[in-house]
C-alpha positions as CSV (number, residue, x, y, z in Angstrom):
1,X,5.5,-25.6,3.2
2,X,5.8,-26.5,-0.2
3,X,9.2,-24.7,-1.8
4,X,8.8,-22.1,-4.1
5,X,10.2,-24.4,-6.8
6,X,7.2,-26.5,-5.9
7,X,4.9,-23.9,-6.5
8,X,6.1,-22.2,-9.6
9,X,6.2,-26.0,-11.1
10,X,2.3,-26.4,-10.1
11,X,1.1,-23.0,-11.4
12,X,2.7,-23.7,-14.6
13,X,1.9,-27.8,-14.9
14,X,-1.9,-26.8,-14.3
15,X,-1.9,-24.0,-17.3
16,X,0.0,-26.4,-19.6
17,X,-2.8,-29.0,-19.1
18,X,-5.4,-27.1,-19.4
19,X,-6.3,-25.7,-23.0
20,X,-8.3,-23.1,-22.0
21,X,-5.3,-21.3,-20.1
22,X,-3.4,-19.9,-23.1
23,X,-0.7,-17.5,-21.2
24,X,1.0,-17.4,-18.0
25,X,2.8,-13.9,-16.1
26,X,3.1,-12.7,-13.6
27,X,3.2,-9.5,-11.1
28,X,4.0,-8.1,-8.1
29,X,7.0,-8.5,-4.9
30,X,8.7,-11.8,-6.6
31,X,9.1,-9.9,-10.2
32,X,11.1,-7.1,-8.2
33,X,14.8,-7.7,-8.3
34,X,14.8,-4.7,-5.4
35,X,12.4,-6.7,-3.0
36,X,14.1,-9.3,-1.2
37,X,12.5,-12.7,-1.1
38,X,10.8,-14.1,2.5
39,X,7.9,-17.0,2.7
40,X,5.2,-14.5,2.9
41,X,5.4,-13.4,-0.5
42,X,2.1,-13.6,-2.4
43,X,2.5,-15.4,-6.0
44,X,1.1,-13.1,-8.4
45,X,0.0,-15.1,-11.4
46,X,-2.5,-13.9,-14.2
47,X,-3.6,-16.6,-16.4
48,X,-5.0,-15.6,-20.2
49,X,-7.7,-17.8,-21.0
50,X,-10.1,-18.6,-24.1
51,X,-13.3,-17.7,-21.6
52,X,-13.9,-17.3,-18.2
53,X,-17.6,-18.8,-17.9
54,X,-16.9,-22.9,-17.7
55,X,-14.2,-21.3,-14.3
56,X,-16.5,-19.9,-12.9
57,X,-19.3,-22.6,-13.7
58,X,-16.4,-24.9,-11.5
59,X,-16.1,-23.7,-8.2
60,X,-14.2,-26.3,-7.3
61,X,-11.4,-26.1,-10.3
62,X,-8.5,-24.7,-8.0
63,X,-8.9,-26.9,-5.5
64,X,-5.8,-28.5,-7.9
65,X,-3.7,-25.8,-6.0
66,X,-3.9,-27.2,-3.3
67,X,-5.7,-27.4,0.4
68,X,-7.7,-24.1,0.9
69,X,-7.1,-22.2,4.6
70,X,-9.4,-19.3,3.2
71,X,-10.6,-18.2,0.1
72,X,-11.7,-14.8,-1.0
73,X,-13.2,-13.9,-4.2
74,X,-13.3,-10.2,-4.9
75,X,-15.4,-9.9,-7.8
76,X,-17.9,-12.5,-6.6
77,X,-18.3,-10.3,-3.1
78,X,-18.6,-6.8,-5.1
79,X,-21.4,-8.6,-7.6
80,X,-23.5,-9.4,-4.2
81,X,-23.3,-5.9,-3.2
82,X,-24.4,-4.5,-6.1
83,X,-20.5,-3.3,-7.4
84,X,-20.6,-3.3,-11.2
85,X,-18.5,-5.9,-12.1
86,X,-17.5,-7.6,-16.0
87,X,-16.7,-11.4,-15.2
88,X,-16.9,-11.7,-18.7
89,X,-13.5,-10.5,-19.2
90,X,-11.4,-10.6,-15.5
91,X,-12.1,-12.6,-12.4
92,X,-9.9,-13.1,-9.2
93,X,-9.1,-15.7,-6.5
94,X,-7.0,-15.0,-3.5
95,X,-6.2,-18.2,-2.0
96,X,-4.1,-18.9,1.1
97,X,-2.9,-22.1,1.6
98,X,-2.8,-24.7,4.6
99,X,0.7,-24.7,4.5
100,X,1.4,-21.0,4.4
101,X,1.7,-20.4,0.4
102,X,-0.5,-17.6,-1.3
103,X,-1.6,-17.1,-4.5
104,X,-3.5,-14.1,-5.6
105,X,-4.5,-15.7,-9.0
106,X,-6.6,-13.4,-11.9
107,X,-7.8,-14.9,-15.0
108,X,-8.9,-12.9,-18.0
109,X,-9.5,-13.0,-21.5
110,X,-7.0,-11.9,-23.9
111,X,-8.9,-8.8,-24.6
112,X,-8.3,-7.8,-21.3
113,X,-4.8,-8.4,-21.0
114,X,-4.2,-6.7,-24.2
115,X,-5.3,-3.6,-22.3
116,X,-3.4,-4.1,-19.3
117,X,-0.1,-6.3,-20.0
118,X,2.3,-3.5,-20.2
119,X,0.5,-1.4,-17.9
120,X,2.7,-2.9,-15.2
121,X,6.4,-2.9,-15.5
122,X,6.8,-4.8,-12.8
123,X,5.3,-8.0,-14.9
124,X,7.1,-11.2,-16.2
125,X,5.9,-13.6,-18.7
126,X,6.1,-17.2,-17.6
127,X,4.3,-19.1,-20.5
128,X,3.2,-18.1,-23.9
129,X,1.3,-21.1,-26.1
130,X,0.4,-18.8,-28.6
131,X,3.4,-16.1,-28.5
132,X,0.4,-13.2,-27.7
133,X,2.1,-11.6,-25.0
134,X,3.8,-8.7,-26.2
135,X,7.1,-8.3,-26.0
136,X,8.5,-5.9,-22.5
137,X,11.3,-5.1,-21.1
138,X,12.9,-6.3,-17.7
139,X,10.8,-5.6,-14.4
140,X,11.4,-2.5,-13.0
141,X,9.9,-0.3,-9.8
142,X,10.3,2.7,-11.9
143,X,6.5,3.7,-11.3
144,X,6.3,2.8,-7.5
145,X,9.4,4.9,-6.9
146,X,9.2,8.1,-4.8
147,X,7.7,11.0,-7.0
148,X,9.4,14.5,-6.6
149,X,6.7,16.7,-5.0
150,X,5.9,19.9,-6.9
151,X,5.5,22.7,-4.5
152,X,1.5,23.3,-4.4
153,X,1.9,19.3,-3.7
154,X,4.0,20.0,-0.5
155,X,2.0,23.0,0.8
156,X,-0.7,20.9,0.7
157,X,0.7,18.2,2.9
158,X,2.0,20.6,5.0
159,X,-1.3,22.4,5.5
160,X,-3.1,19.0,5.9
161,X,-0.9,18.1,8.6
162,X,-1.4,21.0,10.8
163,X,-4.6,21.5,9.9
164,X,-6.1,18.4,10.6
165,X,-4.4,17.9,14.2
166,X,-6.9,20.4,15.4
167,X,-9.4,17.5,14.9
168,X,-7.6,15.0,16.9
169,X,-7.1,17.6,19.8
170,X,-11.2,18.2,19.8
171,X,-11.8,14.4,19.6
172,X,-9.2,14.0,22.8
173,X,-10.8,16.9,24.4
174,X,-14.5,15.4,24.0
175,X,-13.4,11.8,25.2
176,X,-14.1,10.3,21.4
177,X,-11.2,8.2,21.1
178,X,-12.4,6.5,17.7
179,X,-13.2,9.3,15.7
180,X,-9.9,10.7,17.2
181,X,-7.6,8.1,16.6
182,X,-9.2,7.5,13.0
183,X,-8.6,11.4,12.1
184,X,-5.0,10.7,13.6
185,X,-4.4,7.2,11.2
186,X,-6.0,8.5,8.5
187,X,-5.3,12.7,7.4
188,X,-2.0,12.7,10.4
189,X,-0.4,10.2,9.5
190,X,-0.8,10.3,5.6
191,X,0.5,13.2,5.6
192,X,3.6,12.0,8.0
193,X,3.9,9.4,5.8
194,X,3.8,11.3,2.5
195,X,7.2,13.6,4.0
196,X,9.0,10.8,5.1
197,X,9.2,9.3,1.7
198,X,9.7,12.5,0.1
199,X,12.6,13.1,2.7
200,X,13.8,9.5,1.6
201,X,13.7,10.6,-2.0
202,X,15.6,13.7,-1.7
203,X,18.2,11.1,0.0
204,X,18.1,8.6,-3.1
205,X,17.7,11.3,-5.7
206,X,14.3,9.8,-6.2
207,X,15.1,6.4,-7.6
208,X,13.6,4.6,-4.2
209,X,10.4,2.7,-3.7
210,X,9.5,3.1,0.0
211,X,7.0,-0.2,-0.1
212,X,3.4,-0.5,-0.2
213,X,2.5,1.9,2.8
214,X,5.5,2.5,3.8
215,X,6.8,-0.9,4.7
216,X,10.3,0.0,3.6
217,X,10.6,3.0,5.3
218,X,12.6,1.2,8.5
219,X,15.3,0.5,5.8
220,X,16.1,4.2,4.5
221,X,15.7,6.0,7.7
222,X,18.1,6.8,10.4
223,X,17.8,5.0,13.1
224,X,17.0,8.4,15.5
225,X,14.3,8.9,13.0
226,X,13.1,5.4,13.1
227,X,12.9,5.4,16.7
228,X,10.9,8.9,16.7
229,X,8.6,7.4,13.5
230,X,7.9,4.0,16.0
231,X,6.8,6.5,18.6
232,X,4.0,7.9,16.7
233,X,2.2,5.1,17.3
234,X,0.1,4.9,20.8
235,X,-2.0,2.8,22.7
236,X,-5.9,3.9,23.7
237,X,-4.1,5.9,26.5
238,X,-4.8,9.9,26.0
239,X,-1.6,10.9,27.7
240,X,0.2,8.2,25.5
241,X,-1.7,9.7,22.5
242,X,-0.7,12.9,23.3
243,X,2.8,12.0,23.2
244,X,2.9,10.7,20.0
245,X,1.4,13.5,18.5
246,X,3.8,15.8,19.5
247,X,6.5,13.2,18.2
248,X,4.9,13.5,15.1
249,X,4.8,17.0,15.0
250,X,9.1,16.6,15.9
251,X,9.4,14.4,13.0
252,X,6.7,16.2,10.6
253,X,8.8,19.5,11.0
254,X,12.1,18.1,11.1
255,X,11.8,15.9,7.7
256,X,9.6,18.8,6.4
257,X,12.1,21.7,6.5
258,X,14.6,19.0,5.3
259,X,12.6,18.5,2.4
260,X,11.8,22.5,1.5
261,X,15.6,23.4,1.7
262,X,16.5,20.6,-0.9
263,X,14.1,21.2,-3.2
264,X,13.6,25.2,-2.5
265,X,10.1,25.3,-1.0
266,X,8.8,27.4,1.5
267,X,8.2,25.4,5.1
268,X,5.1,27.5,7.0
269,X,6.4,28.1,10.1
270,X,3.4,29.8,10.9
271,X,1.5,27.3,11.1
272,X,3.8,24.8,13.2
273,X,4.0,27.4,15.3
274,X,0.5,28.5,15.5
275,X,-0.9,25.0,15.8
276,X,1.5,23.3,18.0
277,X,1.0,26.4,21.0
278,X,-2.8,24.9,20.0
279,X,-1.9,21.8,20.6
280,X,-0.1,22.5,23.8
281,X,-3.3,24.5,25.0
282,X,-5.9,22.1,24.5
283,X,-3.5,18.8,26.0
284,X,-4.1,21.1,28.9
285,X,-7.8,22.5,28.8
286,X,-10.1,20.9,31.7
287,X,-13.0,18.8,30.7
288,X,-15.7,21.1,31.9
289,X,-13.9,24.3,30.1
290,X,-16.8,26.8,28.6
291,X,-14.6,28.2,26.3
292,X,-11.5,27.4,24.0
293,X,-9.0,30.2,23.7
């Protein structure tokens, strides 16, 4: 696997001997001084270019990167579905490597890096032939950091939560284990996901970054909590599925009432209450039953 000295050399020797490349930065994990640093870390570059056409008329310009174990080419794939796209101005290639490297590489015009440069603070400039990057301060995770919920934001997660269980029970209930293990990944567990890094910003005074969906949050919580948040997730077993819903109903109201007495919200006990007897009811109705309540 070719060293990340190796690879920072190659991204830059290609843009210096190229004219067309004018500017080099670049984004993401290995600009974050909070992030530590593992071999599956993407490199991020952007290259600013005089046009994007003669690229793109060259499929097989970034072969110079190296040997290719799968390209993809977003832009290209939205075009053929009929996604409105301006390659005029932007174009991406995420390329993984036979050895294991990555780079998720974007070129663009400088028009369209005017409009975006400083958009990112995590961003660091890494060559600049004709000094038209501005100038930006230090990376920082500033903007990825947990935001402080206002209140109508966390009855609304609350609400979701409870609500939306009542979907998973039906879909248990009628034997539909896709539709109720997507309703479970996708309105549960964002809103399980949305307290526990709330609860971890009330912990850090909200100056944390909890990691692209939640891939941090093993670092910041207890380990009992951990080990409750690692049983939320079940196999295609119902009885399994119903155990780690009620887990996440354990961790949803523990983190949850946590999180309205530090900030001074109201937790709807109601609601828990109400839903989880619900819960508890339906885990139990037969099959064949003619009637819910």
């Amino acid at each position: 696997m070719r060293s990340e000295k190796d690879m920072f050399e190659l991204i830059l020797r290609v843009a210096e001997e190229d004219e067309r490349i004018r500017a080099v930065y670049m984004n993401g994990s290995r600009t974050n001084p909070n992030v530590p640093k593992d071999i599956f870390q993407d490199y991020d570059i952007v290259y600013v270019v005089t046009e994007i056409a003669s690229f793109l008329d060259d499929e097989a310009w970034i072969k110079v990167f190296g040997d290719l174990l799968m390209l993809q080419e977003p832009d290209k794939m939205d075009k053929q579905i009929g996604l409105e796209r301006d390659p005029d101005r932007s174009y991406g290639y995420l390329m993984l490597f036979t050895d294991g490297n990555r780079i998720d590489l974007h070129i663009e015009t400088k028009d369209s890096m005017i409009d975006g440069y400083e958009s990112d603070k995590l961003t660091v400039p890494l060559l600049d032939k004709d000094n038209n990057l501005p100038t930006i301060p230090p990376p920082t995770d500033i903007d990825y950091q947990v935001k402080k919920p206002s209140e109508p934001m966390y009855a609304s997660c609350t609400n979701d939560f409870w609500w939306c269980l009542q979907n998973v029970a039906k879909g248990i209930w009628r034997d539909e284990l896709p539709y109720a293990k997507s309703m479970y990944e996708y309105t549960t567990r964002a809103s399980l996901d949305e307290m526990v890094a709330w609860w971890i910003g009330t912990k850090y005074n909200f100056q944390v970054s909890t990691g692209k969906m939640g891939k941090f949050f093993k670092n910041y919580l207890p380990e009992s909590y951990w080990t409750m948040y690692e049983k939320t997730y079940s196999d295609y077993n119902y009885e399994n599925f119903w155990d780690a819903i009620f887990i996440s109903c354990e961790l949803f109201r523990t983190l949850a009432k946590d999180v309205a007495d530090h900030l001074l919200f109201t937790y709807p006990i109601d609601d828990d209450k109400n839903m989880t007897k619900f819960l508890k009811h339906v885990r139990n109705l037969p099959s064949d039953a003619e009637e819910i309540l």
